[in-house]
C-alpha positions in Angstrom: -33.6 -5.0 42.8 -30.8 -3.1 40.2 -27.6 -4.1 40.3 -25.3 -1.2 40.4 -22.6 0.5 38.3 -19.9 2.9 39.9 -18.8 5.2 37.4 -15.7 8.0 38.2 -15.6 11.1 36.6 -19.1 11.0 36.3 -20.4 14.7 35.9 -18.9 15.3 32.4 -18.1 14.2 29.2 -17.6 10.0 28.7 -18.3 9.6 32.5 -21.4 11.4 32.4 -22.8 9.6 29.1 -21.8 6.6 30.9 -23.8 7.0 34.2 -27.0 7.8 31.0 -26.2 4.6 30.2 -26.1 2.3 32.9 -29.0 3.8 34.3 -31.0 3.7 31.0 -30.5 0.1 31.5 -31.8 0.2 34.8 -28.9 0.0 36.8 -28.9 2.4 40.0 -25.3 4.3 40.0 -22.6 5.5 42.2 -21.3 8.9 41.0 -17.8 9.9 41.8 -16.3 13.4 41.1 -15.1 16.2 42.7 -17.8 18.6 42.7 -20.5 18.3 44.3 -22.9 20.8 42.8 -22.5 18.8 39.6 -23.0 15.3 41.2 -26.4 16.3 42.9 -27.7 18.0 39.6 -26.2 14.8 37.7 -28.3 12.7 40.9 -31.2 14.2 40.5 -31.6 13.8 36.6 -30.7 10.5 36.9 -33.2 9.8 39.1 -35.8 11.7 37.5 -35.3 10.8 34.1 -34.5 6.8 34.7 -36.2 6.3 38.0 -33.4 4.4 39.4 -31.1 4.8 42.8 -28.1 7.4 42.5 -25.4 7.6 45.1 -23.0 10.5 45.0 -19.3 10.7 46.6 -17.4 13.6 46.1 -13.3 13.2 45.9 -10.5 14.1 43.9 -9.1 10.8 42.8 -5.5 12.4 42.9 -5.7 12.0 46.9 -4.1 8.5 47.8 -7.2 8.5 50.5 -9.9 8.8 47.7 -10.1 5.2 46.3 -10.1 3.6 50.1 -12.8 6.4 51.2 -14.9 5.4 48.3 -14.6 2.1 48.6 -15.4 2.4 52.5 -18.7 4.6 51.7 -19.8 1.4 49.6 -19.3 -0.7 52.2 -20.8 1.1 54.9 -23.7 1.6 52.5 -23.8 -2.0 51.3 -24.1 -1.0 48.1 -22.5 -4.0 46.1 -21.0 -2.6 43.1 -21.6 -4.9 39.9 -20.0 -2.7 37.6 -16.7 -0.3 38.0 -16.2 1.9 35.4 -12.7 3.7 35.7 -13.4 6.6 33.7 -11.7 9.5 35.3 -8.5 10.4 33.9 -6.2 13.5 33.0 -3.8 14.4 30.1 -0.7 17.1 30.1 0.6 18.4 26.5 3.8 19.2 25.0 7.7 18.6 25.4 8.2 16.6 29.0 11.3 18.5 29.5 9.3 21.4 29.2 5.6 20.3 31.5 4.7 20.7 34.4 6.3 17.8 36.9 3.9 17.9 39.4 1.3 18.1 37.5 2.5 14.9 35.4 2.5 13.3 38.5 -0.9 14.4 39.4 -1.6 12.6 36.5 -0.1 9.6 37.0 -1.9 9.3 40.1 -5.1 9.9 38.6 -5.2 7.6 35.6 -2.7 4.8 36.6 -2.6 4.7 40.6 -6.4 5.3 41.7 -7.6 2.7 38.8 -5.9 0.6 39.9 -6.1 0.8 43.7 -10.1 0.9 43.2 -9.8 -2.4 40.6 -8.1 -4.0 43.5 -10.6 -2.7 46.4 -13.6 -4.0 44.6 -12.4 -7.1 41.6 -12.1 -9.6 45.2 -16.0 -9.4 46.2 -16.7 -10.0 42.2 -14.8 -13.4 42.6 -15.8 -14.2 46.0 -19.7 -13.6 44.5 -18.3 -14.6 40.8 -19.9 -12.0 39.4 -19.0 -8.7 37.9 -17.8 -6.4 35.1 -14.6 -4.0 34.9 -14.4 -0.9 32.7 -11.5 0.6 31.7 -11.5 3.9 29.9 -7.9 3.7 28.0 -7.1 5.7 24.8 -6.3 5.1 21.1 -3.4 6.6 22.4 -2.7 3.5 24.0 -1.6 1.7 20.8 1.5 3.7 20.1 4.1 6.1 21.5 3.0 9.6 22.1 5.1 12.5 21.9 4.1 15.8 23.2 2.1 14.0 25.5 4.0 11.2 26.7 3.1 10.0 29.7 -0.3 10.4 29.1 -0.2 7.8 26.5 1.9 5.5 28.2 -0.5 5.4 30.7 -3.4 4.7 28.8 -0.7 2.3 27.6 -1.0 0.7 30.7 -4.8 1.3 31.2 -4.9 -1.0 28.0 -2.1 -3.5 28.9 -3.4 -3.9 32.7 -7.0 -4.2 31.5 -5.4 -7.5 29.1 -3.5 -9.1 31.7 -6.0 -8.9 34.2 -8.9 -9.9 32.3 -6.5 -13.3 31.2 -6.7 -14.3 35.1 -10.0 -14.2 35.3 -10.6 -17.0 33.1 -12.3 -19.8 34.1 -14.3 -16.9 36.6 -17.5 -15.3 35.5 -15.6 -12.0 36.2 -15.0 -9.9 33.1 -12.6 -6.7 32.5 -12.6 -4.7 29.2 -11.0 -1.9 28.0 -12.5 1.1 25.8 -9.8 2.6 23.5 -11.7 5.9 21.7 -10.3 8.3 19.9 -10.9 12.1 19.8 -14.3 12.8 22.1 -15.9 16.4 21.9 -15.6 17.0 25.6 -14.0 19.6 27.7 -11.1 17.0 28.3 -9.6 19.5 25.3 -10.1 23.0 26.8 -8.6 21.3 30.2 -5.8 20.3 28.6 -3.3 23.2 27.9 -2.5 24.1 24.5 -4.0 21.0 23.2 -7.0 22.5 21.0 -4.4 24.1 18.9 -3.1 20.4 17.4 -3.9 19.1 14.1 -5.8 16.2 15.8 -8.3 18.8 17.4 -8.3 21.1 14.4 -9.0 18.0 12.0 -11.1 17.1 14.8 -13.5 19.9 14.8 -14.5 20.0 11.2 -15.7 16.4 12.0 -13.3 14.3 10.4 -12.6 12.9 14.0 -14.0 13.9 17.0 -16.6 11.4 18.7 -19.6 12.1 20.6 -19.3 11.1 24.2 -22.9 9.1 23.6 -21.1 7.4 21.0 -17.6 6.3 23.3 -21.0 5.6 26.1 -23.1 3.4 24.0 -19.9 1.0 22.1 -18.7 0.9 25.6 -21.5 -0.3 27.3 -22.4 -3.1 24.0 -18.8 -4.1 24.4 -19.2 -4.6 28.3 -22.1 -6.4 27.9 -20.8 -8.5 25.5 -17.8 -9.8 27.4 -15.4 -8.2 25.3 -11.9 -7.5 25.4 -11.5 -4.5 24.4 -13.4 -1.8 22.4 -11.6 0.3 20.2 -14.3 3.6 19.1 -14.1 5.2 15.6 -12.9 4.3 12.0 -9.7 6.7 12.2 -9.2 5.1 15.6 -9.3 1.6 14.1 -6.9 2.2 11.5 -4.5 3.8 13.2 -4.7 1.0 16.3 -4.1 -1.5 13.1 -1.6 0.4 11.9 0.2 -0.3 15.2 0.9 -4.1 15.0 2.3 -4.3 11.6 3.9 -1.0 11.0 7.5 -0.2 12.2 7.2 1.6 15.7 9.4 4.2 14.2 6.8 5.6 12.0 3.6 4.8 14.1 5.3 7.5 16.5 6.0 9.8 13.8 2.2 9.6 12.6 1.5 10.7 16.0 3.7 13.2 16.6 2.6 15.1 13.3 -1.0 14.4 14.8 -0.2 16.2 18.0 2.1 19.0 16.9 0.4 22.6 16.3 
């Protein structure tokens, strides 16, 4: 019998080379997303390709309900879930003054709240079992400061720093949590985020000096999950720059970014 991986924001993009993955490996999936169209096309070429067992739930992680229902339609399934993989996640872009505050906050309930409501819902039946793996999708972003998008780093910020702490109490537990931290991924997270493909990052970015491959964010994440590790940081600029971070003065590790991010 598979084990089986949950993977959110699964239709698209990291999520989508992540479900490839799992099941690739033989590991039947639950797909979460909001649109259903996509998650029965995604189900069904899952299943055909891979011959494993795709579940699909359709919510907007947003919604306060979504992580309980999801969590709910697991149990009343008894599908016990091996591997969570908190991929779903939002970005806004430019001056907070000047962004959208309900979207922000959308946001914040997106990447920060519904990870880690669903981490909660599902880490106790890994301990009770003592067995089970956590994926975080954070951010290189997570390393430093981010102006012009501000609270989306400081939330992968805590994506990263949650992922850490967490993972320290489960020593002594065979219970693992790791964090991915890519950089730049050619997905549509870019054309969803407003005014975003005009940066340097993106511009740089597109003539291939940067962006990453979602099968390449898919594949390091998956080694690195498998492998018990801490976290994963994806990409040689990535690396640097997440270097960079512990010995440079925070002063100018914000200033790199800023130049990075402005248009």
């Amino acid at each position: 019998m598979n084990q089986t991986a949950l993977i959110t924001g699964a239709t698209s993009g990291i999520g989508l080379a992540l479900a490839k993955v799992f099941a690739k490996n033989k590991y039947d999936v639950v797909l979460v997303a909001r649109g259903n169209d996509e998650l029965e096309k995604t189900k069904a070429d899952l299943e055909n390709q891979y011959h494993v067992k795709a579940y699909t739930i359709a919510k907007n992680l947003a919604d306060s309900k979504a992580p309980r229902e999801i969590f709910d339609f697991c149990a009343q399934k008894q599908i016990e879930i091996e591997i969570l993989a908190n991929n779903a996640g939002i970005a806004t872009y430019g001056k907070f003054a000047e962004t959208d505050l309900p979207q922000t906050l959308t946001m914040l309930d997106l990447n920060i709240r519904a990870l880690t409501e669903l981490t909660g819902l599902f880490l106790p039946a890994m301990l009770k079992r003592n067995s089970g793996k956590i994926l975080n999708v954070a951010s290189g972003a997570a390393f430093q400061p981010g102006p012009l998008w501000a609270v989306y780093a400081a939330s992968k910020a805590y994506i990263l720093s949650f992922s850490l702490a967490i993972r320290n109490e489960l020593k002594g537990t065979n219970v693992f949590m790791t964090a991915v931290c890519p950089g730049s991924v050619k997905t549509n997270f870019q054309a969803a985020t407003k005014g975003f493909n005009q940066t340097k990052l993106i511009k740089s970015g597109t003539k291939g000096k940067f962006m990453l491959k979602p099968e390449e964010v898919a594949q390091a994440a998956f080694k690195g999950l498998m492998k018990n590790r801490p976290y994963v940081v994806i990409g040689f600029i990535n690396k640097l720059l997440a270097f960079g971070s512990k010995i440079l003065p925070v002063s100018l590790t914000t200033a790199v970014s800023r130049w990075t991010l402005e248009k």
